[in-house]
VEXTI-432718 format. One line per field, with one value per residue (C-alpha): residue number from 1; residue in one letter; y, z, x. Coordinates in Angstrom, 2 decimals, padded with zeros to 5 digits, m for minus. Layout:
BEGIN
k = c(NUM_...)
r = c(A_...)
Y = c(Y_...)
Z = c(Z_...)
X = c(X_...)
END
This chain:
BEGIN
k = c(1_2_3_4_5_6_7_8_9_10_11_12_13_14_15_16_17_18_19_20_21_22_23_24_25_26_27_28_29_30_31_32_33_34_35_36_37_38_39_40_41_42_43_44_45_46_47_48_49_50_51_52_53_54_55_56_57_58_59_60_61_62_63_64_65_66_67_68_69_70_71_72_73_74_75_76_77_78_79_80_81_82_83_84_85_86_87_88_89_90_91_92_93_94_95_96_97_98_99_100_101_102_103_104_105_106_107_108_109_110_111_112_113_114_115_116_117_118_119_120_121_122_123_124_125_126_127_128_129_130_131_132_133_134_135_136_137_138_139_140_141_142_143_144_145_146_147_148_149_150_151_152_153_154_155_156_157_158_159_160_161_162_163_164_165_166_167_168_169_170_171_172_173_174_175_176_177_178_179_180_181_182_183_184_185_186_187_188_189_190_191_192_193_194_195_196_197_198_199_200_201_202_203_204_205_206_207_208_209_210_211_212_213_214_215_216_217_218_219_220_221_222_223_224_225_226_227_228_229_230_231_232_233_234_235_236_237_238_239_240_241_242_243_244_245_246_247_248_249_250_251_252_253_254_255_256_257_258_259_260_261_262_263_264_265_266_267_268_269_270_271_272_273_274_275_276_277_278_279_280_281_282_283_284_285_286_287_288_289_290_291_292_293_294_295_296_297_298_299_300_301_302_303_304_305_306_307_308_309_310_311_312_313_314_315_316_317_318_319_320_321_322_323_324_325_326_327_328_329_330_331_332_333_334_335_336_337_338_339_340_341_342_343_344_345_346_347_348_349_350_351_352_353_354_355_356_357_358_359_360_361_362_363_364_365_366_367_368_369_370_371_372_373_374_375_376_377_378_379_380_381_382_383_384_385_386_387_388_389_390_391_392_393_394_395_396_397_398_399_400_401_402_403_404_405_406_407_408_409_410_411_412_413_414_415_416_417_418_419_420_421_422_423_424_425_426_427_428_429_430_431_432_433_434_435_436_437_438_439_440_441_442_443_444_445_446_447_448_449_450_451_452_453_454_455_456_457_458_459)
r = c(X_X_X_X_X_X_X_X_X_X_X_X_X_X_X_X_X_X_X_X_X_X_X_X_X_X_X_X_X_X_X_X_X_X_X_X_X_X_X_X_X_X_X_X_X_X_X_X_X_X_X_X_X_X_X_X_X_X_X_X_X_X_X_X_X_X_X_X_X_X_X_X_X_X_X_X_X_X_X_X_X_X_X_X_X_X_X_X_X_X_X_X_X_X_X_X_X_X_X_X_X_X_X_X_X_X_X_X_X_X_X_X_X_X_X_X_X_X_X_X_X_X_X_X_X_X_X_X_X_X_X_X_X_X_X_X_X_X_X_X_X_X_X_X_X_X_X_X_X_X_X_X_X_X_X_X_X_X_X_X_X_X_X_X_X_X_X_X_X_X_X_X_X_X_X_X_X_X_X_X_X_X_X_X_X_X_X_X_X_X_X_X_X_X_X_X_X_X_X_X_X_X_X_X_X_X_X_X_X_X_X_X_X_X_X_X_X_X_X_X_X_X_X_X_X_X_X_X_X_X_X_X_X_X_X_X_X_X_X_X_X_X_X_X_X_X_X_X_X_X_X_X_X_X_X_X_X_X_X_X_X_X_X_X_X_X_X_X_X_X_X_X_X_X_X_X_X_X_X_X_X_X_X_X_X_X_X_X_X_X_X_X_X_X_X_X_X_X_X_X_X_X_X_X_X_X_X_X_X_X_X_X_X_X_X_X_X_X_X_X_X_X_X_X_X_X_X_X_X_X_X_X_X_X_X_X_X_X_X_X_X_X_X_X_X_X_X_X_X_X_X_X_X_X_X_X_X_X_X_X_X_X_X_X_X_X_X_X_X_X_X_X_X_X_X_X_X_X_X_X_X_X_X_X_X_X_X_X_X_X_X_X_X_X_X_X_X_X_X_X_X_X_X_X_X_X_X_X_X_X_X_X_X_X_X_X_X_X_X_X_X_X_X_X_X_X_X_X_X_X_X_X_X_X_X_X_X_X_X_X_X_X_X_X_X_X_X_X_X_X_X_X_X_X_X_X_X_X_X)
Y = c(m021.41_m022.12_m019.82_m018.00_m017.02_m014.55_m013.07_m009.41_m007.55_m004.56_m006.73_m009.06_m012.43_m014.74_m013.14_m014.48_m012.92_m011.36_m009.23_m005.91_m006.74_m010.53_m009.32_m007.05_m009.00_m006.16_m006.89_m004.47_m005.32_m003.01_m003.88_m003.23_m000.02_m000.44_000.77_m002.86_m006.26_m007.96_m009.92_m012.85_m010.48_m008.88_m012.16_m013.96_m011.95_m011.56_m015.95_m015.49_m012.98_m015.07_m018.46_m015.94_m014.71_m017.89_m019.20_m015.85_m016.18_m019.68_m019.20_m016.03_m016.54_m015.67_m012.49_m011.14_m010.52_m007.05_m007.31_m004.50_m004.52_m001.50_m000.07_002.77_004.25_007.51_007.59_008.59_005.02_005.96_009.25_007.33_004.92_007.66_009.61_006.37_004.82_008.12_006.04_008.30_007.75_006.38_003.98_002.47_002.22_000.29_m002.24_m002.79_m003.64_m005.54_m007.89_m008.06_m009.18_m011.68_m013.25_m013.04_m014.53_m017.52_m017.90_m018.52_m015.36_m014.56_m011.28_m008.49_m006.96_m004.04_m003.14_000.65_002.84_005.99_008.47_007.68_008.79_012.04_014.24_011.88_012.20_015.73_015.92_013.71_015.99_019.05_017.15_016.30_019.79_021.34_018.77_020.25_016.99_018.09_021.64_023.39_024.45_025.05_024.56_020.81_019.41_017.05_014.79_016.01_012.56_014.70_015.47_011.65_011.09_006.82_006.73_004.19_001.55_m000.63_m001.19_m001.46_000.62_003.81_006.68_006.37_002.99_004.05_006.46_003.83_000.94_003.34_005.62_009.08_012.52_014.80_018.20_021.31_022.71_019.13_019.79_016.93_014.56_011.48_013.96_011.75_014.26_014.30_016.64_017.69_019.81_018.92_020.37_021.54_017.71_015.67_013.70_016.49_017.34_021.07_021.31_023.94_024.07_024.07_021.97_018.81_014.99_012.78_010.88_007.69_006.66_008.76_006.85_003.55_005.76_007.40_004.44_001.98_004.64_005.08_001.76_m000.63_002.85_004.28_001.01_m002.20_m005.93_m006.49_m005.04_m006.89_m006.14_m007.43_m007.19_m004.50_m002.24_m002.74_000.41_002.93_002.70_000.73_003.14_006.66_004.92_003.87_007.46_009.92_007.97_007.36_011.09_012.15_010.42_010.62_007.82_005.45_002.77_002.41_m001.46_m004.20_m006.70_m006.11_m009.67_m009.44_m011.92_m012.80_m011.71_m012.78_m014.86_m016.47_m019.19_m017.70_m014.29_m011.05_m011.03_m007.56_m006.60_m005.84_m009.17_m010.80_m013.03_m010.78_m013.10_m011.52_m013.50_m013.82_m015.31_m017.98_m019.24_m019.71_m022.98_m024.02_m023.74_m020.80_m023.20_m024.85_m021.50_m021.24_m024.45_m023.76_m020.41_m022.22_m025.14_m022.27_m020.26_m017.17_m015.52_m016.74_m015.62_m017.15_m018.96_m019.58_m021.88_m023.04_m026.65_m026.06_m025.04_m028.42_m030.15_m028.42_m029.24_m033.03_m032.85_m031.20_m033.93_m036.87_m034.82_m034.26_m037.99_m039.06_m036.88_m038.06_m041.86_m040.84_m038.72_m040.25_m040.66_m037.88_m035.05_m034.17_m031.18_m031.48_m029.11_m029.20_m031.15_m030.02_m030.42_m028.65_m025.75_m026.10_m025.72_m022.64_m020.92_m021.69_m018.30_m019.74_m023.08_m023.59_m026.68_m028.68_m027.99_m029.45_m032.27_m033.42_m033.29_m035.23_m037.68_m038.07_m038.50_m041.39_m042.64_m042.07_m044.08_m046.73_m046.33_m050.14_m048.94_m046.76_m044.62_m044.23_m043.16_m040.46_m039.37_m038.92_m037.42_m034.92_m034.41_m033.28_m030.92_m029.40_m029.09_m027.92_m025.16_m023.71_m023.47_m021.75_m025.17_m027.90_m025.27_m026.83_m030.06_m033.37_m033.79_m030.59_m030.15_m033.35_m032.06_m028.41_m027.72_m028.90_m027.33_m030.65_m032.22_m031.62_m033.76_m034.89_m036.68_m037.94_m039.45_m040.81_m042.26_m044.17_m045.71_m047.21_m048.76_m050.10_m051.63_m053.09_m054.37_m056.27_m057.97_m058.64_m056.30_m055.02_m053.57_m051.31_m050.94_m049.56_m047.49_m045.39_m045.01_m044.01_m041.29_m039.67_m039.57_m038.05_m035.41_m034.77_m037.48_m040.23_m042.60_m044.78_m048.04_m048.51_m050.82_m048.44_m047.40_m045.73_m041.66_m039.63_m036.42_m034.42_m035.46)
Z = c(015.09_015.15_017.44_015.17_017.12_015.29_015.95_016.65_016.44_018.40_021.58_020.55_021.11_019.88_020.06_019.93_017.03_018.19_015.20_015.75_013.75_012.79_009.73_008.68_009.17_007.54_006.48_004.59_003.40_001.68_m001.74_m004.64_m006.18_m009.89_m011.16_m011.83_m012.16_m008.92_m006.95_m004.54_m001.64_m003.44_m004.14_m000.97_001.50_m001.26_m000.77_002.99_003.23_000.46_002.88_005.98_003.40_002.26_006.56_007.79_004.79_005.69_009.42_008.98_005.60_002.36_002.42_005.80_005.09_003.54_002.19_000.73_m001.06_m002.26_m005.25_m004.63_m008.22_m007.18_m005.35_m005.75_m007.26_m009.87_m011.05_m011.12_m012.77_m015.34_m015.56_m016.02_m018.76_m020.74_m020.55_m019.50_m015.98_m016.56_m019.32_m016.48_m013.08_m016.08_m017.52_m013.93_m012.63_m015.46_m014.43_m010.94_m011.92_m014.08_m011.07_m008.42_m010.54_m011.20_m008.01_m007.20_m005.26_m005.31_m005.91_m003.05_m002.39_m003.65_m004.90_m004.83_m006.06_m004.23_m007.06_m006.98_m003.36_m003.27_m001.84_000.79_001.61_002.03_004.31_006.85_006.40_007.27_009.60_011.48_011.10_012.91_015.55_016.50_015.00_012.14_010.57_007.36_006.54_003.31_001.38_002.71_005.86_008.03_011.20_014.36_016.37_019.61_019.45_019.73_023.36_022.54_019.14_018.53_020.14_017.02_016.45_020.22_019.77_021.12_019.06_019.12_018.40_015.37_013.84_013.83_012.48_009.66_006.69_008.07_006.33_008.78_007.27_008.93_008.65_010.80_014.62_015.20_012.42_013.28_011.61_008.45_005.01_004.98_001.55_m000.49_m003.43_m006.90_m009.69_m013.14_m014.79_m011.91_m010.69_m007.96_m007.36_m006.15_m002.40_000.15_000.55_m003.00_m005.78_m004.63_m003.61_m000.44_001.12_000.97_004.37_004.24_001.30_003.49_005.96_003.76_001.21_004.53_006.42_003.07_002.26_005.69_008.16_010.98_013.15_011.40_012.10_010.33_009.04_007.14_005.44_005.47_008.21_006.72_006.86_010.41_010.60_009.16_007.20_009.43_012.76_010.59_009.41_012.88_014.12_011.35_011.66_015.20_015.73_012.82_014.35_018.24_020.27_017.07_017.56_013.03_012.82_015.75_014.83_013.10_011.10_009.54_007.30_008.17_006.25_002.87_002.63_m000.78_000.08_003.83_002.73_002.01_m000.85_m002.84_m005.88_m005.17_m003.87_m007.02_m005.31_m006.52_m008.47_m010.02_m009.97_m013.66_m013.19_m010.87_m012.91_m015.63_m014.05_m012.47_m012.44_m010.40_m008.06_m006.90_m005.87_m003.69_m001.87_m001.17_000.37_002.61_003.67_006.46_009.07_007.68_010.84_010.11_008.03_004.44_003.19_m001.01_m002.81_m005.85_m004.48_m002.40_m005.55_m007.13_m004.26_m004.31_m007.89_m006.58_m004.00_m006.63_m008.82_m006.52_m005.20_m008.92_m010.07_m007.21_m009.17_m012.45_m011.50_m010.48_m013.15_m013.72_m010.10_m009.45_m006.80_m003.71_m001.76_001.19_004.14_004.97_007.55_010.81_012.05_008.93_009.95_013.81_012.10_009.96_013.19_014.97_013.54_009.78_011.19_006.96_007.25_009.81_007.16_004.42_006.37_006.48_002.53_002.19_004.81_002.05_m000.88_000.43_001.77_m001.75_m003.54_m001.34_m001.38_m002.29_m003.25_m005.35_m002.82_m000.49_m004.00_m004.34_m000.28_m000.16_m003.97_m002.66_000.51_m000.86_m002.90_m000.66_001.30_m000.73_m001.76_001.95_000.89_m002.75_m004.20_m006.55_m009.01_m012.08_m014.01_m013.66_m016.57_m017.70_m014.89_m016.57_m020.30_m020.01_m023.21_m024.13_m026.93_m028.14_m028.79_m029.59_m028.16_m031.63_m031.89_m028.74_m029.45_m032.52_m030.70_m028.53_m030.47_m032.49_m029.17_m028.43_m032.06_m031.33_m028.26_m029.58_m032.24_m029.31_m030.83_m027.21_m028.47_m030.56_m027.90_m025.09_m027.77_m028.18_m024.15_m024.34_m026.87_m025.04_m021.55_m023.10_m024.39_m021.21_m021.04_m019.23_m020.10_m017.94_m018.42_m016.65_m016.74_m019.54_m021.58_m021.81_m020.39_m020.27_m018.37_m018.40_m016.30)
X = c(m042.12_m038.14_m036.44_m033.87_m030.49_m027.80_m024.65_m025.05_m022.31_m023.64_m024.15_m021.25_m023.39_m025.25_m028.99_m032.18_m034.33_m036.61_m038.51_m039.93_m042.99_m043.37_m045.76_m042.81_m039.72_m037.17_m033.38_m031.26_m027.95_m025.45_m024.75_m021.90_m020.22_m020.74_m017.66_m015.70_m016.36_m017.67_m015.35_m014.61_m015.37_m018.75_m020.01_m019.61_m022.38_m024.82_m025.28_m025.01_m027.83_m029.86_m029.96_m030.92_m033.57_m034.89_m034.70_m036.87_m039.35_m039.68_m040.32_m042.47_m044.07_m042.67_m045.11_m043.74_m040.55_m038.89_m035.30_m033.54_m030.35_m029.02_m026.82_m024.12_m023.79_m022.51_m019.00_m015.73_m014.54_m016.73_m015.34_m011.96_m013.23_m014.34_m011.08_m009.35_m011.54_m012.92_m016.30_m019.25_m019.89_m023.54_m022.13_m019.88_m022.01_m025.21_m022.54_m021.46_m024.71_m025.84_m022.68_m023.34_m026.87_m026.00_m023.22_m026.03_m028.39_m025.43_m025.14_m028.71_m028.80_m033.22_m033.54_m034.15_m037.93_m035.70_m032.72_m032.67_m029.83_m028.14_m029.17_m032.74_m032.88_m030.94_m033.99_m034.29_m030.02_m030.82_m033.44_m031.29_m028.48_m030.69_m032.11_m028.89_m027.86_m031.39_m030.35_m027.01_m025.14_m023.50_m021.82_m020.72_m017.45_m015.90_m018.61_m019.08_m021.46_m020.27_m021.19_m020.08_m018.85_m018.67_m022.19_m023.17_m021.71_m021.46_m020.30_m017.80_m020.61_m021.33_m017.32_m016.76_m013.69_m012.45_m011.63_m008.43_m008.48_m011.16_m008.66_m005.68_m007.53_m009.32_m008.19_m009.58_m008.88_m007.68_m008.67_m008.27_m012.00_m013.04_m013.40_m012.47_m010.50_m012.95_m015.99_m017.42_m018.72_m022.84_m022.37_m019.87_m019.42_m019.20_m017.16_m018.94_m017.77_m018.68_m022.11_m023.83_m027.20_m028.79_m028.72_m028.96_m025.15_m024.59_m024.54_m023.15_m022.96_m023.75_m021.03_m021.53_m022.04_m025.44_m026.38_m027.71_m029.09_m031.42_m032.16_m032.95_m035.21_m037.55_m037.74_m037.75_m038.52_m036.24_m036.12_m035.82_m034.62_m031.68_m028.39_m026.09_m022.58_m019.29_m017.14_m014.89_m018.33_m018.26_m015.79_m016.27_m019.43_m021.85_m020.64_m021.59_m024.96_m025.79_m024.76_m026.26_m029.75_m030.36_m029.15_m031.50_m034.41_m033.75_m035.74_m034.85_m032.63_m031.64_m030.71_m031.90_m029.35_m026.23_m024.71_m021.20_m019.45_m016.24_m013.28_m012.39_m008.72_m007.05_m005.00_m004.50_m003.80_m006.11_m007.48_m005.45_m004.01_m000.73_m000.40_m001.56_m004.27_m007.13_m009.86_m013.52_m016.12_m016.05_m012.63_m013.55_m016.39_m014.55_m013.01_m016.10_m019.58_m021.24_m023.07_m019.54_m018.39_m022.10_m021.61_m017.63_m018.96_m021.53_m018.44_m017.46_m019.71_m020.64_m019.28_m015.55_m012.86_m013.82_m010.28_m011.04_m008.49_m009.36_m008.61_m011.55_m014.06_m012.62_m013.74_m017.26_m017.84_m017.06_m019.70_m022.39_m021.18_m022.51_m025.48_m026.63_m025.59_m028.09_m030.81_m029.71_m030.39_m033.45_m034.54_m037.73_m038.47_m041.78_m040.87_m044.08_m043.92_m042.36_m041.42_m037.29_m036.24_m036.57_m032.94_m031.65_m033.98_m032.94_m029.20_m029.93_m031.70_m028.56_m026.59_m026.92_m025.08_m024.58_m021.57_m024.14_m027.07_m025.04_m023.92_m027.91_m027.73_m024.75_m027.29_m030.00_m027.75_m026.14_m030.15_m030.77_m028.22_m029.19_m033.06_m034.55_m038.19_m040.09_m041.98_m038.63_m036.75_m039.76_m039.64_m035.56_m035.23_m038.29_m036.76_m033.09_m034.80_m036.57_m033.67_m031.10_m033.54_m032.53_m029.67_m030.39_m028.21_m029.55_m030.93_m029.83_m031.18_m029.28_m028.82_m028.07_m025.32_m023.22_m024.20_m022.43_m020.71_m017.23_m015.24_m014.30_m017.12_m021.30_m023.61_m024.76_m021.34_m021.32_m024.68_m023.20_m020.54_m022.13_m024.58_m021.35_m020.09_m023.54_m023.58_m019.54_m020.74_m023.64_m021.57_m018.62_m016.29_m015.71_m011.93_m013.58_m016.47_m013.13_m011.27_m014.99_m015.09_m011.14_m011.66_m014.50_m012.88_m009.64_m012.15_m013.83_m016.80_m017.62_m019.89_m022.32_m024.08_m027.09_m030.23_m031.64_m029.28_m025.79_m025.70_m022.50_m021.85_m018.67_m015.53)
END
């Protein structure tokens, strides 16, 4: 069994995975606020955690493995949302999800064991919050509960910080009913018009740092393997979830392993709105395909600062472009099962070594291209395939990939076309032949003559 090494941000190394029950391998990973369109900086953990997801169910069996994703359809982005928009607050959080669905599933993302959201566990938020407050780690005041960080003598551990340095690097309310201005909201009231749920402090809403706590400890139980996020969670989110459950459930330790994706950069600067460098995923994928923008994210370590230029997703559709033009020449070559390679396994046990995997591919395209025999075409083409599935890339046809649609021109007239520069060539009327091969590259199409015929894919 490949020994599986990841960077965990609690110990601040490089740790050998270790699971806490190798029939139960457990990873939860917080998900999206539905209340906009998912962006670059939504989009590019949910393919980080979907390679580690494919690598653990491949090392301890595709049954053994629990991953949980969640949903966060209740939160104050939301309601503005709402107030902005007039739409009814359920209208907005189901057309949100519904697109983040649809991107994940562009992007080859498999779909979590489960994907629950924050308003189907409510009773569950509450009974941690009384919990914490039988405890002695939380209080009421003015009509709201909240975590007492005083009470936990080593919080701060997970973001190795002080509190000092916590409360500079974070937006924190300082309220004059906190005891102390680092204390995070458990439960807060609602008004008549907003979202809120019966509670014993009133009718009300969780914050929504106790909404991971409570949806990870139902679903994966109070210690599990893995806990992944982005590393803007790392602060404060993923230090109040560690704090609230482990005080909770004292002798529990919450997450084993915390992995963070590096920050999210556009053209060398953060990714904002008020600098005009904010891009949806929508947006993106309107210039290329949804599988170029997977492969540019798995170009840099997971653990780094992510740098997206659209330069970069040309060059990715490039790459795809010669991996799937190796498949298309060998369209009619059959495809066995075989296992991944071992040292593209060895490099996704490495922390998710991703560029060092994809180097391997680039390996068997070229072995491909050259391949001189039938059963060595059928052992590379099966091989890449079973590779790039690690990955989650190579999920579209060949032939489909070249063939997307083009507003200029169907692929009836295309047909049409060249079947007249197959007729000028026969009778040597090659002028005519180059004017037809002209006109469809100035519209986007490129044809090729092989052995067997002419085929054309899109420029």
């Amino acid at each position: 069994m490949a020994k599986i090494y990841l960077h965990n941000t609690l110990k601040q190394i490089k740790d050998l995975f270790v699971p806490i029950d190798a029939q139960n391998v457990r990873m939860y990973v917080c998900g999206p606020t539905v209340y906009d369109k998912a962006h670059l900086g939504n989009a590019r953990p949910p393919v980080v955690y979907d390679v580690l997801y494919r690598l653990l169910r491949y090392v301890y069996g595709q049954n053994h493995v629990t991953y949980v994703s969640n949903i966060t359809d209740v939160d104050d982005k939301i309601l503005n949302k709402h107030k902005q928009t007039g739409k009814p607050i359920r209208e907005i959080t189901e057309e949100t999800y519904r697109w983040y669905i649809e991107d994940m599933s562009k992007l080859g993302v498999l779909e979590p064991d489960y994907r629950p959201r924050a308003t189907e566990y409510i009773p569950q938020m509450i009974e941690l919050v009384q919990k914490l407050l039988e405890n002695g780690h939380a209080y009421e005041a003015e009509g709201q509960v909240l975590f007492d960080v005083d009470s936990m003598p080593d919080y701060g551990c997970l973001s190795n910080r002080s509190q000092k340095e916590m409360m500079a690097g974070a937006r924190i309310e300082v309220a004059d009913y906190k005891k102390n201005p680092a204390d995070f909201i458990l439960w807060k009231p609602s008004d008549p018009d907003q979202p809120g749920w019966d509670s014993p402090w009133g009718y009300g809403r969780p914050g929504w740092h106790l909404e991971c706590s409570a949806m990870s400890s139902k679903l994966l139980g109070n210690d599990f393997d893995i806990h992944g996020g982005g590393s803007d969670l790392i602060f404060p989110h993923h230090e109040n979830e560690l704090a609230q459950s482990t005080c909770a459930y004292p002798g529990t330790h919450f997450a084993k392993y915390w992995v963070h994706t590096g920050m999210l950069m556009i053209n060398g600067v953060k990714m904002s709105k008020s600098l005009g460098n904010f891009y949806t995923v929508d947006e993106v994928l309107q210039r290329q395909p949804a599988e170029a923008l997977r492969l540019l994210f798995l170009t840099t370590h997971y653990h780094q600062p992510f740098n997206f230029t659209f330069e970069g997703l040309d060059e990715a559709k490039n790459i795809l472009d010669k991996f799937y033009n190796a498949l298309s020449k060998n369209k009619d070559v059959p495809v066995q099962k075989l296992e991944p390679q071992q040292k593209l396994i060895d490099a996704l046990s490495d922390d998710l070594n991703t560029p060092l995997a994809l180097s391997y591919l680039h390996e068997t395209v070229g072995a491909l291209n050259k391949a001189s025999n039938d059963d060595e075409r059928v052992r590379l083409k099966s091989q890449l395939l079973a590779d790039a599935y690690m990955l989650g890339l190579l999920y579209n046809d060949a032939q489909s990939w070249f063939k997307g649609a083009s507003d200029d021109i169907d692929e009836s007239e295309i047909q049409s076309l060249i079947e007249k520069r197959m007729n000028a060539k026969k009778n040597k009327d090659f002028a005519t032949a180059d004017a037809i091969r002209a006109e469809l590259k100035e519209k986007g199409i490129v044809l090729e003559d092989t052995p067997s015929g002419t085929t054309w894919k899109k420029a």
